[in-house]
N, C-alpha and C positions, 0 to 999 in steps of 0.2 A: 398563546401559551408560551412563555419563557422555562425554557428547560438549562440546567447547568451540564456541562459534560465535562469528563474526566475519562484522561487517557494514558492509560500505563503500562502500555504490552510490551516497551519493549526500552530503546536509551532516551525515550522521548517523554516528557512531562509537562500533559497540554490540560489546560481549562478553558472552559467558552461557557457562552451565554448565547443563545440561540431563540431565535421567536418563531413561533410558527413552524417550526422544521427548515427552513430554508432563510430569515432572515440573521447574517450573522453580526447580534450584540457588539461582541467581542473574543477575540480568539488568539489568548497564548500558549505557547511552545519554548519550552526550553531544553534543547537538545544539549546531546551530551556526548557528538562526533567528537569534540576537540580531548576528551579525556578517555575514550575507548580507543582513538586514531594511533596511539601510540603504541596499542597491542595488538594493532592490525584487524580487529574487529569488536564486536560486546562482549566485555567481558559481565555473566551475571549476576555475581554477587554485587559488583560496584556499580551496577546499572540500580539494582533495587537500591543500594543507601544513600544512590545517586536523589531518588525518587522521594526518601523521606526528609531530604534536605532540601528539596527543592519546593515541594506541593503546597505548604502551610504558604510559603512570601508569593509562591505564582497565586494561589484563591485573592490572600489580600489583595494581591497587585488589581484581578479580577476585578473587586467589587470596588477598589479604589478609583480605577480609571474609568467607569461605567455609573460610576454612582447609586449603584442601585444594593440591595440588600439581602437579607433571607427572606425577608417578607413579600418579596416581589416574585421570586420561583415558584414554579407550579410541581414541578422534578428536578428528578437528581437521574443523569445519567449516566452508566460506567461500563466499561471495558470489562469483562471479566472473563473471555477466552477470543482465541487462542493468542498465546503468549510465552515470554519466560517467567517460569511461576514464582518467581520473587517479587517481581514486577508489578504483576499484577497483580498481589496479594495488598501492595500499597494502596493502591488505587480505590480497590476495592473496599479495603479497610476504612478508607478517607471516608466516601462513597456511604459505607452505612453507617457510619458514625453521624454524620450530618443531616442523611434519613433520619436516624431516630432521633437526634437532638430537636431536630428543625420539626417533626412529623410531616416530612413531604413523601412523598409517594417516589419509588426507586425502581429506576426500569432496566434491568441489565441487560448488554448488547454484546453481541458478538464482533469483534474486530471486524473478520472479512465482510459482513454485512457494512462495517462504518466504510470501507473503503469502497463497497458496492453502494452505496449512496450518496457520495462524496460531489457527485456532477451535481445532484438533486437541489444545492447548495447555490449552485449560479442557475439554473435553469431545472425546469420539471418537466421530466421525460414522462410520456407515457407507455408504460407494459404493453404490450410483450419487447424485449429487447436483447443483442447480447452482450454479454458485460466479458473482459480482458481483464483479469485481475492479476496485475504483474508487481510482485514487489520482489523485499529482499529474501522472504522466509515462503510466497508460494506465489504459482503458474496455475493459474487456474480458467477455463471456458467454461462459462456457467449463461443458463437462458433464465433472464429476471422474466417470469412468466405475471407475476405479480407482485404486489408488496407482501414479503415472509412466505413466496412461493416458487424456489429454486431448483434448478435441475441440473446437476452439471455434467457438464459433458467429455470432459477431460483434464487432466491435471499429470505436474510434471512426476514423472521416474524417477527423478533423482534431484538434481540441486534446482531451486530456483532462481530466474533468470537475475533478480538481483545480485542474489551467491555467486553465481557466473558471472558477473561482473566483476564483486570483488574480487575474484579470485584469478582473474585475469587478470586486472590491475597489479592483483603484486606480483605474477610471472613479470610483467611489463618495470616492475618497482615504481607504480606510479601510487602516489598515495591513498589512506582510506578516508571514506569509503569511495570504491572505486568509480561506480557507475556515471559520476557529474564530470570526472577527470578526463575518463573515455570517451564522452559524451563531444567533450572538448577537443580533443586529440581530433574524431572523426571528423570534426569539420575543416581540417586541411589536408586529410588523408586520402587516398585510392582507397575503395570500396572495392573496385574489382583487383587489385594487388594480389589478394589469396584468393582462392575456392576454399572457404571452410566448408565442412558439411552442413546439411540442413537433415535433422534428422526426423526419423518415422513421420514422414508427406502421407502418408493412407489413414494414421490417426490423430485423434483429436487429443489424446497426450503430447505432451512432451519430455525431451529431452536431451539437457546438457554436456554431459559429461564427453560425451564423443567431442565436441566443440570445442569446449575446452582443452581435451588432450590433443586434438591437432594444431591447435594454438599452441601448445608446451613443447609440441615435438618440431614446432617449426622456428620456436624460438632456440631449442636446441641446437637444432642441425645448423643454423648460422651460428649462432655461436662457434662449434667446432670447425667452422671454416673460416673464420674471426671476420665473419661480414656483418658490420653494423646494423642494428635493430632498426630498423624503418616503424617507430611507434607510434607513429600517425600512421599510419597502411594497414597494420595489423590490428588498430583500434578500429579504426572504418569500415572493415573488412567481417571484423568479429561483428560488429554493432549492424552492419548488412544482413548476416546470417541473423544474428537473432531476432533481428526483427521483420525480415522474409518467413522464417518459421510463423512467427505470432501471428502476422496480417494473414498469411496464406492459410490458416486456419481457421481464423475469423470469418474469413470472405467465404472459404467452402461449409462455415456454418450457415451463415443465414444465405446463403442458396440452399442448402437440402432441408432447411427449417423454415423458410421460406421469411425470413425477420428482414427487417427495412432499418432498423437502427444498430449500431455499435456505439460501446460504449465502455473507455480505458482505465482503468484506474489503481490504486497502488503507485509505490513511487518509481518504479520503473517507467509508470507512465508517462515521467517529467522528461524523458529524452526524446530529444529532439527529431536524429532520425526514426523513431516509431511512430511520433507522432505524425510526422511528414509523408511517411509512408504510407499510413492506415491511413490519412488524410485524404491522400489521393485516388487510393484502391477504391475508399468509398464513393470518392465523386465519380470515378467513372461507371460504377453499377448505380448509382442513384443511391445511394443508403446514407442516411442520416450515421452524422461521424459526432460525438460528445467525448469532452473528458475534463476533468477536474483546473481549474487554474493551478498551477506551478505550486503554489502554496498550501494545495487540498491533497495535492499527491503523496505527499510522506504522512505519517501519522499525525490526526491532529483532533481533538476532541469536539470540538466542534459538527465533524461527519459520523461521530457518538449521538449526541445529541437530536442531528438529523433523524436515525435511527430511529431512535426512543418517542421522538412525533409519530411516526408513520405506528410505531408497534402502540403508543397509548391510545390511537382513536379506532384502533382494530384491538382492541383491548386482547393484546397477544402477549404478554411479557409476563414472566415469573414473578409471581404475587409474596411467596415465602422467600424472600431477597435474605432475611437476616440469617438463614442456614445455608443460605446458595455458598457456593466454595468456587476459589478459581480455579481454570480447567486449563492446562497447556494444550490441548490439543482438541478442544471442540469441534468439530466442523456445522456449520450452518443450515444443510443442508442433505 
């Protein structure tokens, strides 16, 4: 089964071609960091006009470099929450227009689903498992109990760990988006240099903002003492804490859940030290550790697509598609 995905939640505008749920065709992305970078984050009007300038030349480019047609698609798969609703309005738009033109069958998916099935893509896991869903817009601890059967168990307070990133970044004045900069920083940095906090250790929520302001307040206080920013210490440090929080709540999940796998995803997940960390936590309880290649971790439609397998052979997905509307804030679960 050849499925198309289309991806539009956010400054990213991705196409693929997917077989099977797991073989990937072909898979572009045209980001749109270097024209948001300037504003210090997304801006969303120019992210959606970003989207209707881009999506027509990304399809051709699709079916040019693949060779293949409309004739050869079995579905049409789309993004249609959660998001920014300009965004996804495009995508969408595209999405049933070529449903009806083409009469293929249109399966809409939920974002944080694409990123909860994103590993599924290099390897298939089997349920029950838990999933780390760390990006820029959410923090989530969710038990994939099955395919379209989720439980979650906690979610962040206030900013998400990606947001936390950026927004330390530019305390730091390191540029956007922050989290690959930091990333970088922390590999020549003291880790132990600060004690940030690690906050609420008894729940399975999270949150930032404490983190954050001790970061603000300690770039402060040097400052009024004119002591040089140590911006490798303070990245290693922060990137410590946050990813102590993440693993150490992982790992007290599947002990009191009793789960044998984790499983990271989002693009949060593409940093290094979390990966390294929850790498190793794992191996010492024995627990199967998955998560996305570098290139699955940010948005990309292709982990749409995935989706839209799993939901067409469980004949689970919204049948009246051509009045479906995008949702900014769906949740999946």
């Amino acid at each position: 089964m050849l499925i198309l995905g289309i991806e539009s939640s956010c400054d990213e505008t991705s196409v693929s071609l997917v077989k099977n749920g797991k073989e990937i065709i072909c898979n572009l992305v045209a980001s749109q960091i270097d024209i948001h970078a300037q504003y210090g984050g997304v801006v969303p009007e120019i992210a959606s006009r970003q989207h209707i300038l881009t999506i027509n030349p990304l399809l051709e480019e699709l079916f040019t470099k693949t060779q293949l047609s409309k004739d050869d698609i079995d579905a049409i798969a789309v993004t249609y929450s959660p998001g920014l609703q300009g965004s996804l309005i495009i995508g969408l738009m595209v999405a049933k227009t070529l449903a009806w033109l083409w009469k293929k069958t249109l399966i809409p998916v939920n974002h944080l689903e694409g990123h909860m099935y994103s590993p599924f893509l290099e390897k298939e896991i089997k349920p029950p498992f838990l999933t780390l869903l760390v990006s820029g817009g959410h923090t989530e601890l969710i038990i994939f109990e099955d395919h379209g059967k989720y439980k979650l168990l906690g979610k962040t307070k206030d900013d998400a760990v990606g947001e936390a990133f950026d927004k330390v970044a530019r305390l730091l004045d390191l540029p956007y988006p922050g989290g690959p900069y930091i990333d970088k920083k922390s590999q020549i940095g003291d880790p132990k240099k600060f004690a940030f906090p690690r906050a609420l250790p008894a729940s399975y929520d999270f949150s930032f903002s404490g983190l954050k302001t001790s970061v603000l307040y300690t770039i402060r206080n040097m400052q009024k003492e004119n002591i040089e920013i140590p911006v490798e210490d303070i990245c290693a440090s922060f990137s410590e804490a946050v990813s102590d929080t993440l693993v150490n709540k992982a790992i007290k999940a599947c002990k009191e859940f009793n789960l044998n796998k984790v499983v990271i995803s989002g693009g949060v997940a593409a940093n290094s030290t979390l990966r390294k960390k929850m790498a190793l936590e794992c191996k010492k309880r024995k627990i199967e550790f998955f998560s996305p290649p570098l290139s699955l971790c940010t948005d990309n439609a292709a982990m749409i697509a995935c989706v839209a397998y799993y939901k067409f052979i469980r004949d689970d997905y919204e049948k009246d598609w051509l009045s479906l509307d995008a949702q900014s804030r769906l949740k999946p679960y």
